[in-house]
Biopython code that builds the backbone (N, CA, C, O; Angstrom):
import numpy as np
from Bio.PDB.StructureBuilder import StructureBuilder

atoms = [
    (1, "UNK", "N", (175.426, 83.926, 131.447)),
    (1, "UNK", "CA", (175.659, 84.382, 130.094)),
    (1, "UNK", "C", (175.075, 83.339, 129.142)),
    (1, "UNK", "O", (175.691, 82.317, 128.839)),
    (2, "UNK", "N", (173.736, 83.676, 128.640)),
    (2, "UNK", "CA", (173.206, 82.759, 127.878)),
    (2, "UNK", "C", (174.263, 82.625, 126.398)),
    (2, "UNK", "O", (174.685, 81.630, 125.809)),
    (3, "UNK", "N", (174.432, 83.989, 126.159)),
    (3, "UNK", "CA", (175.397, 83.797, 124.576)),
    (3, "UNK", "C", (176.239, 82.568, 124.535)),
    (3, "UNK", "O", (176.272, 82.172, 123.370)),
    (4, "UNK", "N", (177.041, 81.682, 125.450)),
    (4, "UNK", "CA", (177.427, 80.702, 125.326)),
    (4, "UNK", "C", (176.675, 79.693, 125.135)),
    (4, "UNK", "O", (177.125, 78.815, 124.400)),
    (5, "UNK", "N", (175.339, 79.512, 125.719)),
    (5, "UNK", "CA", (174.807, 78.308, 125.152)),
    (5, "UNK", "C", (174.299, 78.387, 123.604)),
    (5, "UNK", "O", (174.380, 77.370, 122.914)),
    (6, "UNK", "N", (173.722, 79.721, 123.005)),
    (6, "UNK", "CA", (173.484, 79.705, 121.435)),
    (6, "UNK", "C", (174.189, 79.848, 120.616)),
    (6, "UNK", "O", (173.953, 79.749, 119.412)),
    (7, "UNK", "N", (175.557, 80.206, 121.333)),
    (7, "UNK", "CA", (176.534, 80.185, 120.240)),
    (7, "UNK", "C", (177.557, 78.427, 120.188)),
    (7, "UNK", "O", (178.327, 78.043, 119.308)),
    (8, "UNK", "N", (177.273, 77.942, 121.072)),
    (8, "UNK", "CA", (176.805, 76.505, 120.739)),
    (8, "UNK", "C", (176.248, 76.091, 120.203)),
    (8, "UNK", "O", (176.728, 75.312, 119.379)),
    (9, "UNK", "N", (174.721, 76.308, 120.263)),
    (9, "UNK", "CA", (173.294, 75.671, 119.070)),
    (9, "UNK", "C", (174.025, 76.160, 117.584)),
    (9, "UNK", "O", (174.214, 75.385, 116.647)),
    (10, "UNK", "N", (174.413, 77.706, 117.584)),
    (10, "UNK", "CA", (175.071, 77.690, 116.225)),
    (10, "UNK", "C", (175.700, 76.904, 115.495)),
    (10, "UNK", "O", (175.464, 76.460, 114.371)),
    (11, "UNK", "N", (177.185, 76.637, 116.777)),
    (11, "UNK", "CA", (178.092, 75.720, 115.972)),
    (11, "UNK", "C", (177.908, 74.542, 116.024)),
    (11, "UNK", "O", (178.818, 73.897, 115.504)),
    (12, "UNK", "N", (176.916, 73.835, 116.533)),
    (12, "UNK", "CA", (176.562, 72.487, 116.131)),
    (12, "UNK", "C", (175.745, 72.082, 114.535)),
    (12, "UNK", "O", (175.884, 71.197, 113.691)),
    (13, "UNK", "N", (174.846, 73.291, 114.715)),
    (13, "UNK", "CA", (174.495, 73.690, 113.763)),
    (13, "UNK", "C", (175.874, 73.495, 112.337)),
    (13, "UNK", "O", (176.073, 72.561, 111.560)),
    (14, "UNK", "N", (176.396, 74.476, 112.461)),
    (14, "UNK", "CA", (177.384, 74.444, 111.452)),
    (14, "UNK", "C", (177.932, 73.533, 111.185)),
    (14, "UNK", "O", (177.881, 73.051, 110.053)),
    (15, "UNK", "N", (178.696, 72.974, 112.266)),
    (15, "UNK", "CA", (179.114, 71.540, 111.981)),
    (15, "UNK", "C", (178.262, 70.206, 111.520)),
    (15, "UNK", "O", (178.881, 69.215, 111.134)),
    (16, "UNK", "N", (176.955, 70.210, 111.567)),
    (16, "UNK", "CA", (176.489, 69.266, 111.068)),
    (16, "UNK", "C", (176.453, 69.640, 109.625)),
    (16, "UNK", "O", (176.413, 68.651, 108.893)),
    (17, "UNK", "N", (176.454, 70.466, 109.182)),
    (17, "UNK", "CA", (176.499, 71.471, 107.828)),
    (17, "UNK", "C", (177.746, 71.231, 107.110)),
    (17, "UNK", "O", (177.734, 71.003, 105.901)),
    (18, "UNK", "N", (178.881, 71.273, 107.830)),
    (18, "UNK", "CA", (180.036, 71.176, 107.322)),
    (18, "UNK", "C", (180.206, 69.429, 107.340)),
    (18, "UNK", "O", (181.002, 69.380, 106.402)),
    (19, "UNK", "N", (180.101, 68.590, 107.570)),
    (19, "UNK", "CA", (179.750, 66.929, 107.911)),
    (19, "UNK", "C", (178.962, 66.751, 106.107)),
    (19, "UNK", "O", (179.318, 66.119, 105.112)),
    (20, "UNK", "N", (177.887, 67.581, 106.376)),
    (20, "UNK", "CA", (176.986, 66.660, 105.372)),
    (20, "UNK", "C", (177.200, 67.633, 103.831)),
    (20, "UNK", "O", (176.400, 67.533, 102.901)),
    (21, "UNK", "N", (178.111, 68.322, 103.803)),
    (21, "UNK", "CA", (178.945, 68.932, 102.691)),
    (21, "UNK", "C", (179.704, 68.479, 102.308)),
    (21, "UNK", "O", (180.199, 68.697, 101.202)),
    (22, "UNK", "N", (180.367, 66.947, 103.870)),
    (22, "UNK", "CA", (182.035, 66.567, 102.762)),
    (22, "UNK", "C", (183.363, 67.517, 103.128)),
    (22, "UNK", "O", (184.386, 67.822, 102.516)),
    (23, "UNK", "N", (182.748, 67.859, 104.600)),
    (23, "UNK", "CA", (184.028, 68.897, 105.107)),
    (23, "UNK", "C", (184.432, 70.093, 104.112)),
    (23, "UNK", "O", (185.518, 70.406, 103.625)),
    (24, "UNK", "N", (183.136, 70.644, 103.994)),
    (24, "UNK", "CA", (183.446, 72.228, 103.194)),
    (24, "UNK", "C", (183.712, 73.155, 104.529)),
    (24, "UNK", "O", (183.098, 73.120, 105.595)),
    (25, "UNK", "N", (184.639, 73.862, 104.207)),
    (25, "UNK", "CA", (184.939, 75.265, 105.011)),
    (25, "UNK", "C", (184.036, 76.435, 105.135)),
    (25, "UNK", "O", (183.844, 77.371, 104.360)),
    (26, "UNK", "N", (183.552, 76.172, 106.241)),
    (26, "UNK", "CA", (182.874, 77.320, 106.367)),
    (26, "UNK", "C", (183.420, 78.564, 106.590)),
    (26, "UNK", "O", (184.556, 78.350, 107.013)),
    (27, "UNK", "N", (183.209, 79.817, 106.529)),
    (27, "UNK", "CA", (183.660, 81.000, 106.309)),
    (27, "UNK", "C", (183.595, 82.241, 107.037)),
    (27, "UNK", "O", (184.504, 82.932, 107.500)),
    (28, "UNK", "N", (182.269, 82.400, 107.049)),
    (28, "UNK", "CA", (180.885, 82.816, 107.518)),
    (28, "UNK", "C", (179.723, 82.774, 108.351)),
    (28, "UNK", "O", (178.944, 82.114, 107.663)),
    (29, "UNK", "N", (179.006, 83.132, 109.623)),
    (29, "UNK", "CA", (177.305, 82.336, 109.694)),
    (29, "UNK", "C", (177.145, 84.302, 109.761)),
    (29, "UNK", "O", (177.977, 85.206, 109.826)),
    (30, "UNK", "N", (175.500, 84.256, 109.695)),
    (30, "UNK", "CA", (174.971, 85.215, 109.582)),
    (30, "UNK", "C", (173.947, 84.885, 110.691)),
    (30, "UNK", "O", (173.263, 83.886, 110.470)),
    (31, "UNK", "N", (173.666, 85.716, 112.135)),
    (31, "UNK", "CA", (172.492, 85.268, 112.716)),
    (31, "UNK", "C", (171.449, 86.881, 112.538)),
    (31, "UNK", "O", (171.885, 87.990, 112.228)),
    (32, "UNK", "N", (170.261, 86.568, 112.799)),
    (32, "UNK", "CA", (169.653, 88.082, 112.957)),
    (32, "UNK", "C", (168.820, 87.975, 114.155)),
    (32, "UNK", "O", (168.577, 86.831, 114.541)),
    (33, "UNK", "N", (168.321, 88.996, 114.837)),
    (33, "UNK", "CA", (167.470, 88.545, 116.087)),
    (33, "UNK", "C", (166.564, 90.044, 116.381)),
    (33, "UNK", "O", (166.677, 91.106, 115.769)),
    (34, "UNK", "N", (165.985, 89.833, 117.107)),
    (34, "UNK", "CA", (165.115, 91.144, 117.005)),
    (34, "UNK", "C", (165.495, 92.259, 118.355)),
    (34, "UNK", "O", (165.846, 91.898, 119.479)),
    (35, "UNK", "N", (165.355, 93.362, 117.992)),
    (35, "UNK", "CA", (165.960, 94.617, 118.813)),
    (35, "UNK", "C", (166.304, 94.675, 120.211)),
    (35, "UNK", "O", (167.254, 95.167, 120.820)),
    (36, "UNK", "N", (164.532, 93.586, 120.802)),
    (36, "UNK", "CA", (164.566, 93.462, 121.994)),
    (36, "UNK", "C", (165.350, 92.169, 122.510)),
    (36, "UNK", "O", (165.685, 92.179, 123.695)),
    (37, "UNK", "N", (165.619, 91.246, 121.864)),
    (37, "UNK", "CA", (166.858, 89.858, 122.344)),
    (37, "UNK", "C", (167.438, 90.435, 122.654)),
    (37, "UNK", "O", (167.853, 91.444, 122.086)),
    (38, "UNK", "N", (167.825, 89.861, 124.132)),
    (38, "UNK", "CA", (168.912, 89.739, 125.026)),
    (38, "UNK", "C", (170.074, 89.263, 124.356)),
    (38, "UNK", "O", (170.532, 88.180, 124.719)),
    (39, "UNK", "N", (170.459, 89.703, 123.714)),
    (39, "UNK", "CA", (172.104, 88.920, 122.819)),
    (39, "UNK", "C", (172.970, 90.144, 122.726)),
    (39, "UNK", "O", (172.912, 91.050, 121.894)),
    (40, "UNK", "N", (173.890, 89.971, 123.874)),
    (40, "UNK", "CA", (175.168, 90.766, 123.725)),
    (40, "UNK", "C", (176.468, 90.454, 122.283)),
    (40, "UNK", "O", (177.069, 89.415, 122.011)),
    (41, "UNK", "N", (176.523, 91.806, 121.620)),
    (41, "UNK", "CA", (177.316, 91.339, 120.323)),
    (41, "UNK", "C", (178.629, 90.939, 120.937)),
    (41, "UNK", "O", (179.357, 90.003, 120.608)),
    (42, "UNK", "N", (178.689, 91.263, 121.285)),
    (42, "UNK", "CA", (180.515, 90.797, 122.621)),
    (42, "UNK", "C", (180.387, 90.305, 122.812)),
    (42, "UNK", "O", (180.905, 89.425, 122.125)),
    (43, "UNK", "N", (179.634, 89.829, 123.861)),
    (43, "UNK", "CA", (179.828, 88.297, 124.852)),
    (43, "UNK", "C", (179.587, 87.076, 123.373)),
    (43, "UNK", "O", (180.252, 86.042, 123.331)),
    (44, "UNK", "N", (178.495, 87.451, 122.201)),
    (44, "UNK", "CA", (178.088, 86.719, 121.697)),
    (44, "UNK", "C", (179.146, 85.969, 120.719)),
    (44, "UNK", "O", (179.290, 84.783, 120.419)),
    (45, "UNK", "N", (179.832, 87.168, 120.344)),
    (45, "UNK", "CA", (181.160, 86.527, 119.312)),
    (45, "UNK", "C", (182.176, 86.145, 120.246)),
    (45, "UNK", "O", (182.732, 85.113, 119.868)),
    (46, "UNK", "N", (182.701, 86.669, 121.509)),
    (46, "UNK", "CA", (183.601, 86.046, 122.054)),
    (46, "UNK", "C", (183.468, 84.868, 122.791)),
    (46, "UNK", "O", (184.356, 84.600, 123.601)),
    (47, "UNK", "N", (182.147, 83.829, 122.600)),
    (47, "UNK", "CA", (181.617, 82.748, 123.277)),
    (47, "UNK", "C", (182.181, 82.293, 121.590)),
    (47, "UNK", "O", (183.295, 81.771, 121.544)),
    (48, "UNK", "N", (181.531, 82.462, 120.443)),
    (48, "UNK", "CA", (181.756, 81.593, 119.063)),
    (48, "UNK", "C", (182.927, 81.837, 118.977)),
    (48, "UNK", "O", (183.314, 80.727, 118.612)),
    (49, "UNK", "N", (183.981, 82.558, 119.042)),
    (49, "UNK", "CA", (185.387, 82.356, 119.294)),
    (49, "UNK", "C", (185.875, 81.988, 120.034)),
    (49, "UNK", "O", (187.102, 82.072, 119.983)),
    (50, "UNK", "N", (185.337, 81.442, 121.023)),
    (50, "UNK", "CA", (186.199, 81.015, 121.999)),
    (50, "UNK", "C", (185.959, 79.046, 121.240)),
    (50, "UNK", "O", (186.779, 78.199, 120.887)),
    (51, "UNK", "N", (184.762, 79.064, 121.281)),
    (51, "UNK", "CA", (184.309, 77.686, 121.044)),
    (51, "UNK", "C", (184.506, 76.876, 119.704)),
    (51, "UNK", "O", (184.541, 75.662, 119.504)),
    (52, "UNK", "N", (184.633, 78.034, 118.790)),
    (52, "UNK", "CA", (185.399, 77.453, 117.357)),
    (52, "UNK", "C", (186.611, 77.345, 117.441)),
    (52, "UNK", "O", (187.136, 77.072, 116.361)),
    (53, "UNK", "N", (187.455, 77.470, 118.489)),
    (53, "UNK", "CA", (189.050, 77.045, 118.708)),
    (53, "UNK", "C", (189.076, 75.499, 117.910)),
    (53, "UNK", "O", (188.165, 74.683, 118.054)),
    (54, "UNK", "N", (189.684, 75.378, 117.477)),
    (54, "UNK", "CA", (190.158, 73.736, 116.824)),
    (54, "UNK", "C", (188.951, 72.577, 116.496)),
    (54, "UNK", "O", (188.788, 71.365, 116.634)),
    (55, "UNK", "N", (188.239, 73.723, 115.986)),
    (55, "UNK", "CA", (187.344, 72.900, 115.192)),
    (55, "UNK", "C", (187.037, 73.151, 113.586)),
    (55, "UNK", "O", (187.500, 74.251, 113.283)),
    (56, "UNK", "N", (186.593, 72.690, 112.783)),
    (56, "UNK", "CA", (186.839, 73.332, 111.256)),
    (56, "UNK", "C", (186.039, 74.312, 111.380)),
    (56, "UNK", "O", (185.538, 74.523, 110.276)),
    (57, "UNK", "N", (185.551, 75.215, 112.351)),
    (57, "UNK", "CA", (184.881, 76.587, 111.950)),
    (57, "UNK", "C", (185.901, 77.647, 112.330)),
    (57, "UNK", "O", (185.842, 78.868, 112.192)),
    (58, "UNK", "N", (186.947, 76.797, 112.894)),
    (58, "UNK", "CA", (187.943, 77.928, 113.160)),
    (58, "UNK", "C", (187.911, 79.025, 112.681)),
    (58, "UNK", "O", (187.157, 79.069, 111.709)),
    (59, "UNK", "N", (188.636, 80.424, 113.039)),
    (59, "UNK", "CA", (188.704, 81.380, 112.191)),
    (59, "UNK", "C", (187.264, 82.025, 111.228)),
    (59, "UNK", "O", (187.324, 82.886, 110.349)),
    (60, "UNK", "N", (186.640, 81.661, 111.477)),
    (60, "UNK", "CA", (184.875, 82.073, 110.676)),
    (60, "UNK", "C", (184.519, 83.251, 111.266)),
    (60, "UNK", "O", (184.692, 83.345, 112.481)),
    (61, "UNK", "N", (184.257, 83.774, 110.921)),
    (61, "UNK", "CA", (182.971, 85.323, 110.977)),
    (61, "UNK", "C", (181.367, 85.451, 111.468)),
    (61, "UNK", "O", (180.490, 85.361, 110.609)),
    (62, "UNK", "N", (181.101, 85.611, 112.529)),
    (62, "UNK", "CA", (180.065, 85.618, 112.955)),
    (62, "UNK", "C", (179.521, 86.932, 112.836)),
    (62, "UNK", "O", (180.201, 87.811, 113.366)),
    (63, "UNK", "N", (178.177, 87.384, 112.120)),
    (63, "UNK", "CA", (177.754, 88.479, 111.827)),
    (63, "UNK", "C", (176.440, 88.612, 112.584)),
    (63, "UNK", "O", (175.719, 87.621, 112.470)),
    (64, "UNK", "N", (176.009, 89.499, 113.252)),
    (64, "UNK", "CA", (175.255, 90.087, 113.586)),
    (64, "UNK", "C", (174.128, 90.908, 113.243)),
    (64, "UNK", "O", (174.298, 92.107, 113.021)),
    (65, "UNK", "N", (172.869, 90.316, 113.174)),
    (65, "UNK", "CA", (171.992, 91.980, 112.672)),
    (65, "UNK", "C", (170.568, 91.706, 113.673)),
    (65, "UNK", "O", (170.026, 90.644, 113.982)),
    (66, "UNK", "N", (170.241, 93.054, 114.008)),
    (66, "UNK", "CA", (169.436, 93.554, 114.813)),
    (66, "UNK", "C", (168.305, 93.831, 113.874)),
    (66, "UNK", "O", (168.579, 94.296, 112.768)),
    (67, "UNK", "N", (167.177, 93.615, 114.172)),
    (67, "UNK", "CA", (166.040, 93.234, 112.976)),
    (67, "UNK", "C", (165.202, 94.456, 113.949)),
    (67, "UNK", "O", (164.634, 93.970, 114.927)),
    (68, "UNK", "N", (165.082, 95.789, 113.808)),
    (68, "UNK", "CA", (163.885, 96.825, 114.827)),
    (68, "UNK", "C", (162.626, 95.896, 114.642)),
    (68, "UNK", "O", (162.307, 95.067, 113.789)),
    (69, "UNK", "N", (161.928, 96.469, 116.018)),
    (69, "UNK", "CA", (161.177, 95.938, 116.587)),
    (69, "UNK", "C", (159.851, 96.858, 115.968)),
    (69, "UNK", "O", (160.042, 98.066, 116.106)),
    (70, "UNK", "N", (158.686, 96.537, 115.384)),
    (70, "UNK", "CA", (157.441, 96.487, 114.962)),
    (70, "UNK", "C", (156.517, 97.164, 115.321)),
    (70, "UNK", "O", (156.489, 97.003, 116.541)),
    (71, "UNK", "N", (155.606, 97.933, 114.998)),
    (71, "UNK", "CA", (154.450, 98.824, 115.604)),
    (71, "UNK", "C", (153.285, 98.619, 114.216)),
    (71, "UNK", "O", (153.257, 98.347, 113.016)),
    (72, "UNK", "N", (152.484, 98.939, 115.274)),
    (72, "UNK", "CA", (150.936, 99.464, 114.061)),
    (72, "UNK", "C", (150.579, 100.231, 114.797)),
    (72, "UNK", "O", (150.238, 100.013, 115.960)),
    (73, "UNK", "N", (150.608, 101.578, 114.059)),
    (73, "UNK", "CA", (149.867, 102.597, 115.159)),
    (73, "UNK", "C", (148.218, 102.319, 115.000)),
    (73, "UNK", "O", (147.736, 102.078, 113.894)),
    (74, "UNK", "N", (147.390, 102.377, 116.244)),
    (74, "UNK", "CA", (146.061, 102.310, 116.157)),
    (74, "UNK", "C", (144.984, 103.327, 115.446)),
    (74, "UNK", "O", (143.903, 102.951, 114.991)),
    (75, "UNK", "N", (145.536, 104.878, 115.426)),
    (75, "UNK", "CA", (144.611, 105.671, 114.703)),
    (75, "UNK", "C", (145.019, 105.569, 113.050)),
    (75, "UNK", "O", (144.180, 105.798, 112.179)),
    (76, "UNK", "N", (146.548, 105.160, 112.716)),
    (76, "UNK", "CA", (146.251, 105.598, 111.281)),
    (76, "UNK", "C", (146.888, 104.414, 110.544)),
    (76, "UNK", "O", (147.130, 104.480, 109.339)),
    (77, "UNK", "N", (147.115, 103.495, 111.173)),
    (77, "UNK", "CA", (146.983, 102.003, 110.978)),
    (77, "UNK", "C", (148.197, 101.873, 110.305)),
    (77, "UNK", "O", (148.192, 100.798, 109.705)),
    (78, "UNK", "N", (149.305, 102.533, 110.126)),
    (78, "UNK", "CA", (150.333, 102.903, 109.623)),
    (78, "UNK", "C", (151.727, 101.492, 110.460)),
    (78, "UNK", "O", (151.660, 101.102, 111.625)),
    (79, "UNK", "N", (152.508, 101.163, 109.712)),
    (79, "UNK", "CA", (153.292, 100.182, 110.384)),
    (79, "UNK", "C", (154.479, 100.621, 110.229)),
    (79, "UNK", "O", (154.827, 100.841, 109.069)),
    (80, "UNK", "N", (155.293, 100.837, 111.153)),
    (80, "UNK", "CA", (157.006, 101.632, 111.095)),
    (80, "UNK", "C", (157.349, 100.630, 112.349)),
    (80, "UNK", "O", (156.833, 99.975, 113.254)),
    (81, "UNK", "N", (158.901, 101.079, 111.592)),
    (81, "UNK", "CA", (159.897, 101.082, 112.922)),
    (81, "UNK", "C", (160.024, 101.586, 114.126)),
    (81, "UNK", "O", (160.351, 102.772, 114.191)),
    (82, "UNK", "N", (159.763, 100.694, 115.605)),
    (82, "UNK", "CA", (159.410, 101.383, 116.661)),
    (82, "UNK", "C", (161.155, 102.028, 117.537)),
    (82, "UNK", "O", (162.219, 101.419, 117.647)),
    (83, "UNK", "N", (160.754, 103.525, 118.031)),
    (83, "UNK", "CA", (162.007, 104.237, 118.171)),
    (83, "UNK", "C", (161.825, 104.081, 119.345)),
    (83, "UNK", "O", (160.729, 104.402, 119.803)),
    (84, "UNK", "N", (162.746, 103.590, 120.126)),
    (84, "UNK", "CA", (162.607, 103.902, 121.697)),
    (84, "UNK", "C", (163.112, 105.418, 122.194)),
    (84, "UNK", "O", (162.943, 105.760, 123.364)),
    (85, "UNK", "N", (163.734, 106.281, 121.231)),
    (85, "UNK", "CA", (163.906, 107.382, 121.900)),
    (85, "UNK", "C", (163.107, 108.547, 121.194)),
    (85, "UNK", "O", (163.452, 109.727, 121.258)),
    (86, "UNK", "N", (161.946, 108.060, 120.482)),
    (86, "UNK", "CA", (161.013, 108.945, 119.898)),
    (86, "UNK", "C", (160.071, 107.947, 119.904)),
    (86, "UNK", "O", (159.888, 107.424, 118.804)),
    (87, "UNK", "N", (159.258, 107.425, 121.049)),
    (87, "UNK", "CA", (158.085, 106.226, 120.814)),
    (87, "UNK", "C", (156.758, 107.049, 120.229)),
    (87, "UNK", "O", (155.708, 106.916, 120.856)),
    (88, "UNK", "N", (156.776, 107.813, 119.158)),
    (88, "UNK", "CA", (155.573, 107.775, 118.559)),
    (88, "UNK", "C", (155.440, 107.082, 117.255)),
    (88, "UNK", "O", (156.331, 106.305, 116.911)),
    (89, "UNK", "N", (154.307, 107.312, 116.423)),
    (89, "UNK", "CA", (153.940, 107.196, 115.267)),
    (89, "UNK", "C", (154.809, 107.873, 114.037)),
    (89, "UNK", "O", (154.513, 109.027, 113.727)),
    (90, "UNK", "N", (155.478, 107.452, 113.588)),
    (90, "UNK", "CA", (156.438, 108.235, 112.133)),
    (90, "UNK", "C", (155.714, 108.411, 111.378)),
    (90, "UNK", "O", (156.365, 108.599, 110.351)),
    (91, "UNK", "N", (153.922, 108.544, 111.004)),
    (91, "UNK", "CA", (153.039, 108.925, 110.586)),
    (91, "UNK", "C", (151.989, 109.677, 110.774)),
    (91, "UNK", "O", (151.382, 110.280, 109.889)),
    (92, "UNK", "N", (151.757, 109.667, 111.862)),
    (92, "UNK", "CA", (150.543, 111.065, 112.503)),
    (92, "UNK", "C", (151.289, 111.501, 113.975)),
    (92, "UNK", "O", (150.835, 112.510, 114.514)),
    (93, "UNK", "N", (152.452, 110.765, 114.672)),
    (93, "UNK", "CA", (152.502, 111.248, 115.910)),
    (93, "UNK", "C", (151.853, 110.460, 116.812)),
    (93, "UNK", "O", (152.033, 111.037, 117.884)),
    (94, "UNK", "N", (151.118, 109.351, 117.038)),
    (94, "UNK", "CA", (150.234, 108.524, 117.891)),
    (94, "UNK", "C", (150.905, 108.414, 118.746)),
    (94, "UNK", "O", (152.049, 108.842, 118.592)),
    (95, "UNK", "N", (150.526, 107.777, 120.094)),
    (95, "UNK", "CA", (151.373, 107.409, 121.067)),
    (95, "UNK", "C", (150.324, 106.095, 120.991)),
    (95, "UNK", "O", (150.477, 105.392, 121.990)),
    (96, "UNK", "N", (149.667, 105.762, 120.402)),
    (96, "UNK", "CA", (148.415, 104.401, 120.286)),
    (96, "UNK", "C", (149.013, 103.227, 119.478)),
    (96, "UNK", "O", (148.302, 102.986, 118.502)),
    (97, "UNK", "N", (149.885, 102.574, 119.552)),
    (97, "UNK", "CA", (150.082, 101.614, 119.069)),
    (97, "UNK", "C", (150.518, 100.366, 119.311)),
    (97, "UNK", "O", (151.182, 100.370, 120.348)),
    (98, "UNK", "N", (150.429, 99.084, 118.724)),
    (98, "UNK", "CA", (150.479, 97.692, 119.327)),
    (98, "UNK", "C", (151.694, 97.193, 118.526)),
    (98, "UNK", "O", (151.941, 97.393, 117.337)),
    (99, "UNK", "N", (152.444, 96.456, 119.498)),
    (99, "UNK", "CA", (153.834, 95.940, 118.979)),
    (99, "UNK", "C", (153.326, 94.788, 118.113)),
    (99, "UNK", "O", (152.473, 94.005, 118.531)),
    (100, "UNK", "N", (153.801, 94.714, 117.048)),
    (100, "UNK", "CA", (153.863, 93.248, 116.382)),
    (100, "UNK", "C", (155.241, 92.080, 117.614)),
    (100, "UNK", "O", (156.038, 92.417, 118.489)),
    (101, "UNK", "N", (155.011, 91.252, 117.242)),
    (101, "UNK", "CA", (156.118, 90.095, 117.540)),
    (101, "UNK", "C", (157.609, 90.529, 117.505)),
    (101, "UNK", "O", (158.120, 90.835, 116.428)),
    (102, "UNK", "N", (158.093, 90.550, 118.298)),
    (102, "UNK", "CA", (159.670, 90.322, 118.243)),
    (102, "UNK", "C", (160.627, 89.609, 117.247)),
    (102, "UNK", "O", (160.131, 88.484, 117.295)),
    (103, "UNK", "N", (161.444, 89.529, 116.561)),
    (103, "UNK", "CA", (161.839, 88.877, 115.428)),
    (103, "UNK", "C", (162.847, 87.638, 116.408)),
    (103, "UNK", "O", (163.700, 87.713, 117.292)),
    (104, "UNK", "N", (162.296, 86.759, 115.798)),
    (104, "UNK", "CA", (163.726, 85.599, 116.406)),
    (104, "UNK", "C", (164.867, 85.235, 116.290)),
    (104, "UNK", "O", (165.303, 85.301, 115.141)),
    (105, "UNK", "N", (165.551, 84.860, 117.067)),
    (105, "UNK", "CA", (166.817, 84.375, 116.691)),
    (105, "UNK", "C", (166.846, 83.479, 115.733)),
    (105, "UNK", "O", (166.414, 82.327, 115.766)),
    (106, "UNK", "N", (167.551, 84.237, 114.577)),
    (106, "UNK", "CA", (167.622, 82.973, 113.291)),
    (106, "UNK", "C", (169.340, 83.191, 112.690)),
    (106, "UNK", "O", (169.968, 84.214, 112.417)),
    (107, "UNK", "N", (169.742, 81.626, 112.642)),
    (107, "UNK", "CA", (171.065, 81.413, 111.850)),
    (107, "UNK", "C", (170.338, 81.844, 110.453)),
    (107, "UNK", "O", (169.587, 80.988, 109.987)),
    (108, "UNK", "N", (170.442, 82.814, 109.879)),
    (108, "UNK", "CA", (170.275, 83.100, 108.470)),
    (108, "UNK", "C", (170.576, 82.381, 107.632)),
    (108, "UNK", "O", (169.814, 81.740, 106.908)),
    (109, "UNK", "N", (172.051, 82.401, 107.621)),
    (109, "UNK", "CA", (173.051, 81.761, 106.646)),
    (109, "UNK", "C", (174.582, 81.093, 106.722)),
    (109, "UNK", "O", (175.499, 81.864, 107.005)),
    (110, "UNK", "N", (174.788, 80.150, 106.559)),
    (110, "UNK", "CA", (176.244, 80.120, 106.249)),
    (110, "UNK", "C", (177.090, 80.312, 105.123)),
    (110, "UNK", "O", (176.704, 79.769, 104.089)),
    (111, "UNK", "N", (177.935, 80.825, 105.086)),
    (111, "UNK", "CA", (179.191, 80.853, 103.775)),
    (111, "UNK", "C", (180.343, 80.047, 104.104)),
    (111, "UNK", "O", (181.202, 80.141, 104.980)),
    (112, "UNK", "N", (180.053, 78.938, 102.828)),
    (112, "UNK", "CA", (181.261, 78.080, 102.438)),
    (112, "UNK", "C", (182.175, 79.015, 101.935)),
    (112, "UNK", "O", (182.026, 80.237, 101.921)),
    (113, "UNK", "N", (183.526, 78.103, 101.351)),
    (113, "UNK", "CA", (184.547, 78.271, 100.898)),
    (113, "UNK", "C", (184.469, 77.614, 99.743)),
    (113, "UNK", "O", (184.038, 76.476, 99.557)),
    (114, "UNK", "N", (185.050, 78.629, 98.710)),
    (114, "UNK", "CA", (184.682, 77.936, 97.029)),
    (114, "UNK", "C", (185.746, 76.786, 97.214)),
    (114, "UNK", "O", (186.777, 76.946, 97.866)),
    (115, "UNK", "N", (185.436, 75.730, 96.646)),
    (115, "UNK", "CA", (185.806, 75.036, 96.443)),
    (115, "UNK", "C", (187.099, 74.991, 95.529)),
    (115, "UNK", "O", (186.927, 75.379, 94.374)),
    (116, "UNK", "N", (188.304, 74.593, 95.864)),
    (116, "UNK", "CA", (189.955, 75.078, 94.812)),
    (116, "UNK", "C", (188.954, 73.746, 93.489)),
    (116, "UNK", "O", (188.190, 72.781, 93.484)),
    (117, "UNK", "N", (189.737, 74.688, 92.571)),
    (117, "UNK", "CA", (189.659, 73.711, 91.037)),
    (117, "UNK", "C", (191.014, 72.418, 91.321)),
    (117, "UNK", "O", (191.996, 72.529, 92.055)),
    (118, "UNK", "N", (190.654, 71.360, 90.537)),
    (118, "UNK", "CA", (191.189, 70.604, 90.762)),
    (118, "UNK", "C", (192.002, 70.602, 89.244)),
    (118, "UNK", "O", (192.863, 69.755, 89.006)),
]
sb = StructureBuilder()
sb.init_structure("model")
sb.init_model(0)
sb.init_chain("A")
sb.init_seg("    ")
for serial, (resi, resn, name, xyz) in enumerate(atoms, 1):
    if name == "N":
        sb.init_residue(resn, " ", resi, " ")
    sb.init_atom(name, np.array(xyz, "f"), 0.0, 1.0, " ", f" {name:<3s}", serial, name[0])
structure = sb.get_structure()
C-alpha cells in the first residue's frame, strides 16, 4: 500500500509548514493527481488519519481531486477529456488520438486556522 508512504511525504510536508508558521493549525491539505494514479481515496485518507494521530495536524481534512486524463485527437486536433467508457473524440468521433501526460501528484494547498484576535 503505497498510500502510506505519500501520505507521509504529505504530512511532513505539512508539518514543516506548520514549524515555519509559528505552530499555525492546519485545517485542511488539498492533493490533486491525475485519473490514471494509483491512489486509493480510502486507503489514502485512512493512512493520513491514521498518521495525524497526535500530531498538530490532528483532526485535518484531506481532500481529494482526480484531474481526467488528456487527449488530442489526431484528425481534428481537438483536446477533451479522455472517457474510458466512450474512448472517442467529443468532437468528430476519432478513435486517433494521443494522450497528453498524466497530471501529478500535487499537495495543492494547505488551510490554516485564522488566527483568534488577541
Amino acid at each position: 500500500m503505497h498510500e502510506t508512504a505519500v501520505a507521509e511525504s504529505i504530512l511532513h510536508t505539512i508539518l514543516e509548514h506548520v514549524e515555519r508558521l509559528g505552530n499555525a493549525k492546519p485545517v485542511a491539505a488539498r492533493i490533486s493527481c491525475g485519473q490514471f494514479n494509483a491512489i486509493n481515496d480510502e486507503a489514502m485518507r485512512f493512512a493520513f488519519e491514521t498518521l495525524i494521530e497526535g500530531t498538530p495536524c490532528e483532526g485535518m481534512r484531506l481532500e481529494i481531486r482526480h484531474i481526467p486524463l488528456r487527449a488530442t485527437c489526431k484528425d481534428c486536433h481537438t483536446t477533451f477529456d479522455f472517457n474510458v467508457q466512450r474512448p472517442t473524440c467529443t468532437a468528430c468521433g476519432s478513435t486517433h488520438y494521443d494522450f497528453q501526460p498524466d497530471a501529478p501528484l500535487l499537495l495543492e494547498n494547505i488551510e490554516f486556522q485564522e488566527p483568534s484576535p488577541r
